[in-house]
MARVO-761682 format. One record per atom (N, C-alpha, C, CB): residue in three letters; x, y, z. Coordinates in steps of 0.05 Angstrom, whole numbers, plus 32768, in hexadecimal, padded with zeros to 4 digits. Each point is the difference from the previous one (the first is absolute). Glycine has a CB too. Layout:
BEGIN
ALAXYZ...
END
This chain:
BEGIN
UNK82F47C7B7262UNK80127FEB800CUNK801D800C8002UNK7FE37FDA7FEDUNK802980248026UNK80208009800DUNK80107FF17FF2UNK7FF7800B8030UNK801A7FFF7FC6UNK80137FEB7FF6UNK80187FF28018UNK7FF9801D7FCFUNK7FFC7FE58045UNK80037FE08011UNK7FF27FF48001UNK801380078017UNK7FC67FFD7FEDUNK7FF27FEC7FEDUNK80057FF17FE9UNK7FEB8018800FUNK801B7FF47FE1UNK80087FF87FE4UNK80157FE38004UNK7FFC80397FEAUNK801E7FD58020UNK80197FE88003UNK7FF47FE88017UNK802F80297FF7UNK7FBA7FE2801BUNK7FF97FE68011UNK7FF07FE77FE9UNK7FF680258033UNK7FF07FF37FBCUNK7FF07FE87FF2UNK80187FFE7FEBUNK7FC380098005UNK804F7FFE7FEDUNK800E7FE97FEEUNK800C7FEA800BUNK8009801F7FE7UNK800C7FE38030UNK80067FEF8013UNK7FE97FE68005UNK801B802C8012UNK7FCF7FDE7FF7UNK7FE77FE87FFFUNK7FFC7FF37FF0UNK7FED80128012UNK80177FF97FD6UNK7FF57FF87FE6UNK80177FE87FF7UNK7FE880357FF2UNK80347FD58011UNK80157FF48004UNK80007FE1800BUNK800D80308004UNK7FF37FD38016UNK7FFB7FEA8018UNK7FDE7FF77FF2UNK8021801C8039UNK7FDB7FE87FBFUNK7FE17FE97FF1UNK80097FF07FEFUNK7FDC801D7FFFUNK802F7FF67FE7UNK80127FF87FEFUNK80107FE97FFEUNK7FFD80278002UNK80167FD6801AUNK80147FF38001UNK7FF47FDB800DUNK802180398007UNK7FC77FD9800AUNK7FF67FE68007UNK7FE07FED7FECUNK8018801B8035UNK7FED7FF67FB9UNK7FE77FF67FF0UNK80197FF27FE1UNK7FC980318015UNK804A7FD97FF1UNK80127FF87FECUNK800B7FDB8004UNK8010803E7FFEUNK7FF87FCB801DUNK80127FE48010UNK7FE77FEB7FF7UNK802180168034UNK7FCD7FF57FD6UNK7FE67FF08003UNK7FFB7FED7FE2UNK7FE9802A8023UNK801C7FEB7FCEUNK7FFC7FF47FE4UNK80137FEA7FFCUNK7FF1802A7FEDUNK802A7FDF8017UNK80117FF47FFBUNK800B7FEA8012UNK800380267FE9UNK7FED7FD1802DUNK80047FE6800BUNK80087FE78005UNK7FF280157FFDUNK800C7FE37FDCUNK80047FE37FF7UNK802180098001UNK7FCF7FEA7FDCUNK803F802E801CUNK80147FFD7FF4UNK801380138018UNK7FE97FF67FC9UNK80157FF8804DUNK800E80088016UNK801E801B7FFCUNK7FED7FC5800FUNK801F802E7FE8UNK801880117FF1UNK7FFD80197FFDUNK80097FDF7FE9UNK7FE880278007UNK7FF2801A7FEFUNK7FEE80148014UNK7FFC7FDF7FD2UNK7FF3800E8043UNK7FF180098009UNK80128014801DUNK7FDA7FD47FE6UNK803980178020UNK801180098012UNK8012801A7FFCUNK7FFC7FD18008UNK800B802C7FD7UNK8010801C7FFEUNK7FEE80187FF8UNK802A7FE67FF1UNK7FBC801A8009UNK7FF480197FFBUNK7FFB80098019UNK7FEF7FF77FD7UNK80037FF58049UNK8000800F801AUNK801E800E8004UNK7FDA7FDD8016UNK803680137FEDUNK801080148000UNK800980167FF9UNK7FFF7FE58006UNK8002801B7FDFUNK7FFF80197FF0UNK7FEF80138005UNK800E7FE97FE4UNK7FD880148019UNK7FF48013800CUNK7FFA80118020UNK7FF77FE87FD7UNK80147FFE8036UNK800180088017UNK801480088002UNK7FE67FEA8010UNK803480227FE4UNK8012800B7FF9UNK7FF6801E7FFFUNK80147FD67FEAUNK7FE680258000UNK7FED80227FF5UNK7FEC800E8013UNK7FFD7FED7FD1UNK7FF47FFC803DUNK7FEE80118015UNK800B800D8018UNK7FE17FE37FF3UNK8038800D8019UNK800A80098015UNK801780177FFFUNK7FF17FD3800DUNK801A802B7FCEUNK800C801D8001UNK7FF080117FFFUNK80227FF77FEFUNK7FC5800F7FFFUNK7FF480128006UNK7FF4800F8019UNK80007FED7FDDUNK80017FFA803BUNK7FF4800A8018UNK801580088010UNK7FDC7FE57FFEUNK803E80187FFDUNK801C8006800BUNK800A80227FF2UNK800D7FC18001UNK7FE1803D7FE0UNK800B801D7FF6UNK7FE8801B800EUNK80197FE57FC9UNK7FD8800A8041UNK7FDF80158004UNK800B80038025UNK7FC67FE27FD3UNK8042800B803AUNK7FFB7FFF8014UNK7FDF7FF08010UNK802680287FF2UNK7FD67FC87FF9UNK7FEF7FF88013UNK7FFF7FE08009UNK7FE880297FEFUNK800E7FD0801EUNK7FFB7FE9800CUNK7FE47FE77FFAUNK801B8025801FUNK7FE77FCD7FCEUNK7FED7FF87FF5UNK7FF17FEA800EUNK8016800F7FDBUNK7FD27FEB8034UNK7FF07FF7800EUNK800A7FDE7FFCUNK7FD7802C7FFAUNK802B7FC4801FUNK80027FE67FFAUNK7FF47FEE7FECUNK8007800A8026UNK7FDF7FFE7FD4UNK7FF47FF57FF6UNK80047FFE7FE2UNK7FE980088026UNK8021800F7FDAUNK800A800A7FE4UNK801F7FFF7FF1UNK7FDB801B800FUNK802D7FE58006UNK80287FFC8003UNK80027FD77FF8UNK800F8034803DUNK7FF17FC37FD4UNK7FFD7FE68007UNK7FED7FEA7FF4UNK800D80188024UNK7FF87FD67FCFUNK7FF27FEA7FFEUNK7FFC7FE6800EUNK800980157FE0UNK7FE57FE7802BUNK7FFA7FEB8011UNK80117FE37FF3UNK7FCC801A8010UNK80447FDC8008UNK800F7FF47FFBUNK7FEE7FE27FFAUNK802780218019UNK7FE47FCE7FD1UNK7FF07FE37FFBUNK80107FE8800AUNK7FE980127FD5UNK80007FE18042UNK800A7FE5800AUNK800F7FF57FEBUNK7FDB7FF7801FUNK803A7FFF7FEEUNK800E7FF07FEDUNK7FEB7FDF8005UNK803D80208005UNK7FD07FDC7FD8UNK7FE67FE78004UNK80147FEC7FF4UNK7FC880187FF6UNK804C7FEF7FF8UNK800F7FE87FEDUNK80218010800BUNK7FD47FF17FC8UNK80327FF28038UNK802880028005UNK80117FE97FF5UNK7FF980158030UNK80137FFA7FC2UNK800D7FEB7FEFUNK7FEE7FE87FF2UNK8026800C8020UNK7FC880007FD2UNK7FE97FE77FFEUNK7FEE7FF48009UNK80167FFF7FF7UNK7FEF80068023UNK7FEF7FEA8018UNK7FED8016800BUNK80297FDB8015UNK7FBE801A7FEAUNK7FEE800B800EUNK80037FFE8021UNK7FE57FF77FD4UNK801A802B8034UNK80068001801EUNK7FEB7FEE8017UNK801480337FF1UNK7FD57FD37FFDUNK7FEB7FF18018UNK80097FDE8006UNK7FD380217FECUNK803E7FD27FFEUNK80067FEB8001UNK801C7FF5800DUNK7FE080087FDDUNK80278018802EUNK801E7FF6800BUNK7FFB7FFC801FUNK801F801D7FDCUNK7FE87FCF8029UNK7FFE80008021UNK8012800A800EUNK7FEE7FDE7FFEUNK8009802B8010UNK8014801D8017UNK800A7FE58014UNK7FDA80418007UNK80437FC37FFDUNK800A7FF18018UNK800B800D8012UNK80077FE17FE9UNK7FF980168031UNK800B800B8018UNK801C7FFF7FFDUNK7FDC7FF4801BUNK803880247FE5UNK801E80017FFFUNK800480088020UNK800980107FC8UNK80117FEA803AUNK80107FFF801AUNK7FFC801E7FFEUNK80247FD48004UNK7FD68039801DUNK800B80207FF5UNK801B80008006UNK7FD8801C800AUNK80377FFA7FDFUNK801A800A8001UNK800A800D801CUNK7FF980067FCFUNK801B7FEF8040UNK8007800F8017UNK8023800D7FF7UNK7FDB7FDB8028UNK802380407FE8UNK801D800C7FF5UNK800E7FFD8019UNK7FF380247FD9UNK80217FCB8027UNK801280048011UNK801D80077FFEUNK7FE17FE9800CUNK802480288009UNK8019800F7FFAUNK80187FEF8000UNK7FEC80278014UNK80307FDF7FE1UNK80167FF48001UNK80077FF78024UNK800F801E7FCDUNK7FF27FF5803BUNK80107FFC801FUNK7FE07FEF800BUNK802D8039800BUNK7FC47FC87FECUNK7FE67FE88013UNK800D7FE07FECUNK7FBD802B8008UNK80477FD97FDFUNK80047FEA7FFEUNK80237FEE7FFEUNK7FCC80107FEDUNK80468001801FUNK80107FF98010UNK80007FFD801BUNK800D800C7FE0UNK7FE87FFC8033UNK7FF17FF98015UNK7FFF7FE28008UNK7FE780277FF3UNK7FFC7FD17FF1UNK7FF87FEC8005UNK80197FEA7FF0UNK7FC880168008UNK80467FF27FE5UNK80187FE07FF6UNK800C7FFE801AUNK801580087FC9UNK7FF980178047UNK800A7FF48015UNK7FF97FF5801AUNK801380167FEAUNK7FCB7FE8801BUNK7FF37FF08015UNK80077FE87FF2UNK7FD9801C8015UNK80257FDE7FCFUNK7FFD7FE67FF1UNK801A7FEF8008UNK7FE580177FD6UNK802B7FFB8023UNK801C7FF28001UNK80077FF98021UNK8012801D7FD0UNK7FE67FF68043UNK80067FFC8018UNK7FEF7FDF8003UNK8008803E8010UNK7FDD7FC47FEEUNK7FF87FE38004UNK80057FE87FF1UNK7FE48018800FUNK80297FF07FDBUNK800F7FE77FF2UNK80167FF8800BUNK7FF3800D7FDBUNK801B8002802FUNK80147FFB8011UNK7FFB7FEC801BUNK800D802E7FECUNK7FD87FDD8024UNK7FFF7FF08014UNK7FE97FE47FF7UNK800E80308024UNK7FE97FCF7FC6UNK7FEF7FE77FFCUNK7FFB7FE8800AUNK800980117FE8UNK80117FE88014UNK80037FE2800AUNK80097FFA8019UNK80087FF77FD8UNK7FF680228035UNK800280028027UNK7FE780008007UNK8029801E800AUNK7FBB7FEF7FE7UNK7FE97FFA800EUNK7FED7FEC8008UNK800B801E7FF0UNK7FE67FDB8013UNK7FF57FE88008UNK7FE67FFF7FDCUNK80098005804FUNK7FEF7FEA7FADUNK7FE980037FE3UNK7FE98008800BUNK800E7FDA7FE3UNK7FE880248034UNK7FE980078010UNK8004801B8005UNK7FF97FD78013UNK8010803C7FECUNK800C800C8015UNK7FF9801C7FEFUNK802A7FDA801BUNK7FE780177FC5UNK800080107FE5UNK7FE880097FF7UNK80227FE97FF4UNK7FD380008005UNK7FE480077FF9UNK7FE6800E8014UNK80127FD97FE3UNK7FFB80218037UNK7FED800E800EUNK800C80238006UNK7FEF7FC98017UNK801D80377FE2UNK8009801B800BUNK800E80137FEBUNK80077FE9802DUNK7FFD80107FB6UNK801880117FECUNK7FEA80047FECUNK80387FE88007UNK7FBF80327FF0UNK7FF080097FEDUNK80037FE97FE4UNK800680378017UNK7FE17FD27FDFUNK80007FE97FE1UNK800F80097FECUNK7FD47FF38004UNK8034801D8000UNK800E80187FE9UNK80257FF88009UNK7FCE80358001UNK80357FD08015UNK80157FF6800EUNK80117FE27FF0UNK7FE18018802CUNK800B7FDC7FE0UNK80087FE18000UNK800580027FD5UNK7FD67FE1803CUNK801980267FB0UNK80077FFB7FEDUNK800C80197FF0UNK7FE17FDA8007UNK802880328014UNK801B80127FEEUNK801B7FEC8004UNK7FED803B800CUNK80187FB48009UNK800A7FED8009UNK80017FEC7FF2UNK7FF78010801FUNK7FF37FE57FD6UNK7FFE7FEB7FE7UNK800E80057FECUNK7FD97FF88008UNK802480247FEFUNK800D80117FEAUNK801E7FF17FFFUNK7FE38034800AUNK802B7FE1800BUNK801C8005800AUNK80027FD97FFFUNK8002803F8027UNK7FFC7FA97FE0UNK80037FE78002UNK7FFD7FFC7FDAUNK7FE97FF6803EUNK800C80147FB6UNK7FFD7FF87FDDUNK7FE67FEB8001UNK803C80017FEFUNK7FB280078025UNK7FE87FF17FF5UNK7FEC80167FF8UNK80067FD5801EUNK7FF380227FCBUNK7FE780027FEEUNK7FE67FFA8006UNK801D7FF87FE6UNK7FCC801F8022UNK7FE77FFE800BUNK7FE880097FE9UNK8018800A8033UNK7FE67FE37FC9UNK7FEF80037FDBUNK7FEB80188005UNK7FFB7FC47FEEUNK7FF8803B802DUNK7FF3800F8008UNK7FFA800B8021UNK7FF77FEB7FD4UNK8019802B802FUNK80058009801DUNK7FE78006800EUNK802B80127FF5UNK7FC37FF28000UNK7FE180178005UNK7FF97FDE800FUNK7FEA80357FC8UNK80157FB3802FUNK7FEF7FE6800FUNK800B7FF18007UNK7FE580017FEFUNK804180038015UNK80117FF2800DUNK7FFA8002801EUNK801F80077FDCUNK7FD97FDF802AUNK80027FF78022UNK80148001800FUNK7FE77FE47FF7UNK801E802D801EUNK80147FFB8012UNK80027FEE8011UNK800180227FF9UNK80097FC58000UNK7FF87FE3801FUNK802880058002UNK7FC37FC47FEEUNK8035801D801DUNK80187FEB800BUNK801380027FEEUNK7FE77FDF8016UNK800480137FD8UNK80107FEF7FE5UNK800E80167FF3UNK7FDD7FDA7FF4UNK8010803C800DUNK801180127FEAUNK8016800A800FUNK7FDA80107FE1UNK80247FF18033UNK80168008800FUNK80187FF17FFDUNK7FE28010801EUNK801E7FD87FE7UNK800C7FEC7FFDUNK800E80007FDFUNK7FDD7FEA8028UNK801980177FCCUNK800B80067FDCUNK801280197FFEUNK7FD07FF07FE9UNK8021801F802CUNK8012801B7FF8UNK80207FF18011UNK7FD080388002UNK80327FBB800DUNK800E7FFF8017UNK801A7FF37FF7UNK7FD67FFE8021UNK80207FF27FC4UNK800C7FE67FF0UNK800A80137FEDUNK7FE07FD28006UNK801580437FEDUNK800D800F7FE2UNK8011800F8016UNK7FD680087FCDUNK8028800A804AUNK801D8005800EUNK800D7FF28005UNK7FF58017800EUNK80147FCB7FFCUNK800D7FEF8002UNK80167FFF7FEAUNK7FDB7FEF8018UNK801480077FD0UNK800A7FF27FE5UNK801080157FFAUNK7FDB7FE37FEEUNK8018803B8016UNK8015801E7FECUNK801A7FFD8011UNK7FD780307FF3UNK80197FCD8024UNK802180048019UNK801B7FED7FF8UNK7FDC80058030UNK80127FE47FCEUNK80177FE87FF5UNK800880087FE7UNK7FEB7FD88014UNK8007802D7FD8UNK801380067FEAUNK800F80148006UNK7FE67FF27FE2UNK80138029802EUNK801A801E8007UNK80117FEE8008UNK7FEA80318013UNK80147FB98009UNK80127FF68006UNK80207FF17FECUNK7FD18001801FUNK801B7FF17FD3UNK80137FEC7FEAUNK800C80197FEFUNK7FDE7FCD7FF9UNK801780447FF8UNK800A80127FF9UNK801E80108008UNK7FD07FFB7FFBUNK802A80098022UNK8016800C800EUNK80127FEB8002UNK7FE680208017UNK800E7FC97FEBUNK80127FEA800AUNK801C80047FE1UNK7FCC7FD68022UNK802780267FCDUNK800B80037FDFUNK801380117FFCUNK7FD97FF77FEEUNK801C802B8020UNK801380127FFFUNK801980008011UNK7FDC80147FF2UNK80227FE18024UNK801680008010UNK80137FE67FF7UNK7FE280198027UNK80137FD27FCAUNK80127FE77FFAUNK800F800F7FE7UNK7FE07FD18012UNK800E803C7FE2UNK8013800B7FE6UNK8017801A8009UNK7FD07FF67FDBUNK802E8017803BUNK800A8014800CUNK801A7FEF7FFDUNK7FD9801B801FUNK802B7FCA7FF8UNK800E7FFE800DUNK80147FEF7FE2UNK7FE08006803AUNK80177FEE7FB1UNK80077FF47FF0UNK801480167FF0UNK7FD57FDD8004UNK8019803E7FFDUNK801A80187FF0UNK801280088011UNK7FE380177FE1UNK80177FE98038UNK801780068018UNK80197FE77FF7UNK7FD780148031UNK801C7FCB7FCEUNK80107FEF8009UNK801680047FDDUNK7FD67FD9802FUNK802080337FBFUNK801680097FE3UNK800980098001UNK7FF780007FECUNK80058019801AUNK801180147FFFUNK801880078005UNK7FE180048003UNK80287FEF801AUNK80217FF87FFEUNK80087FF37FEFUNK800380008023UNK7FF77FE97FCFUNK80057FF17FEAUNK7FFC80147FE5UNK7FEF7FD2801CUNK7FFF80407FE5UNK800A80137FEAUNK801680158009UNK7FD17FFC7FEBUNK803080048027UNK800E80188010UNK80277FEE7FECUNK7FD28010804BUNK802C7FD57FC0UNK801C7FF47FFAUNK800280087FE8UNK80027FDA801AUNK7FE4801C7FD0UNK80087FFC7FE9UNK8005801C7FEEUNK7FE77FD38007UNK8016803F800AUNK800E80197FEDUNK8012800B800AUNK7FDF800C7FEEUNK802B7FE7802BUNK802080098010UNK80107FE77FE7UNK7FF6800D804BUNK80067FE47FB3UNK80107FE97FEFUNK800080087FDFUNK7FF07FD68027UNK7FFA80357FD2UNK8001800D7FE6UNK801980197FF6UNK7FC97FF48009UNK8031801E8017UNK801480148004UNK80207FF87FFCUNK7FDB80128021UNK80297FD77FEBUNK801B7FF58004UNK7FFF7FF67FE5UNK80077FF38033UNK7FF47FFF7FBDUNK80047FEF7FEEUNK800B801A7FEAUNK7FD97FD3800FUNK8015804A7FEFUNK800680107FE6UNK80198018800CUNK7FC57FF87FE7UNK803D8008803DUNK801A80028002UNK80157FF07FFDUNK7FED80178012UNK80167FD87FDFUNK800E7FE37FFAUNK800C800B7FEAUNK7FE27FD98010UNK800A80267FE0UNK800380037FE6UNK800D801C7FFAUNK7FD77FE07FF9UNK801880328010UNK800A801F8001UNK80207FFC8000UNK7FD38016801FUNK80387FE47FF6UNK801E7FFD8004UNK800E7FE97FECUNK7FF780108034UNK80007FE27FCBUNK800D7FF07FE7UNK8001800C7FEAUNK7FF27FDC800FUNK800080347FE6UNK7FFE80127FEAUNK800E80118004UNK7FDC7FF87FF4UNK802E8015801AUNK800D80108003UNK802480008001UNK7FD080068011UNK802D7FDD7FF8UNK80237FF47FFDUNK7FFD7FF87FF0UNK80127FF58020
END
């Protein structure tokens, strides 16, 4: 026997070893886990210091269905259908705020018929969005009249409040404009009063 025979059957002997070991050691997951490793440590330097390439069968351990997770038996978990993940880029989804915003803008110039027959579903409740209504669930939100109509009322109501808002800022504008000469006096008259004094103190 060649002594690359030799380092192949220890190697074998090894890889039996390691899997007649784990085997034993099964109950005690932990333990069982750090001796494959370890030895599969040792087998693959040896095949790294020899140069050789150790047969799949012999390298590798067949991987075990996972059966338990976190406790729960897998056969008992029911698989649900998830949304698939779509990646969309920055400039696609500025794109679409500014289709959004462009048709928020013209909303309440279209006809409700007109909307729903013709402005994507995605459209109309990016629109809902931008108005501050809340769609518990967009995936079975109906596009009619009515909802049109609701959206039509939360643009209204926001508009009226920007309105009153502005209305507020400009009354308070005009309220520090209408002081300010009146403060403007009262520190020309302050001025005079401590040049008053200034010169009286002085004679």
């Amino acid at each position: 026997m060649s002594q690359e025979d030799k380092i192949l059957a220890a190697i074998h002997i090894l890889t039996q070893a390691k899997e007649e070991t784990a085997e034993l050691l099964k109950d005690t997951p932990m333990l069982s886990i750090r001796v494959e490793n370890t030895m599969g440590l040792l087998i693959r330097g040896i095949n790294h210091a020899n140069g050789f390439n150790v047969a799949a069968s012999e390298e590798k351990k067949e991987s075990k269905q996972l059966s338990n997770f976190f406790g729960l038996d897998v056969q008992d978990i029911e698989k649900q259908d998830l949304p698939a993940v779509v990646e969309v880029s920055k400039s696609e989804k500025d794109l679409f705020m500014e289709r959004i915003q462009i048709l928020y803008d013209g909303f309440l110039d279209r006809e409700d018929k007109e909307i729903v027959e013709s402005v994507p579903k995605l459209d109309v409740l990016g629109v809902a969005k931008l108005a501050g209504i809340t769609v518990e669930n967009p995936a079975s939100q109906n596009i009619t009249q009515t909802f049109v109509k609701s959206i039509k009322k939360a643009i209204k109501d926001k508009n009226e409040v920007e309105a009153n808002r502005q209305k507020e800022l400009t009354n308070l504008n005009k309220l520090q404009n209408a002081l300010n000469p009146e403060t403007d006096k009262s520190i020309d008259l302050q001025k005079e009063i401590n040049e008053d004094v200034n010169t009286e103190d002085q004679q």
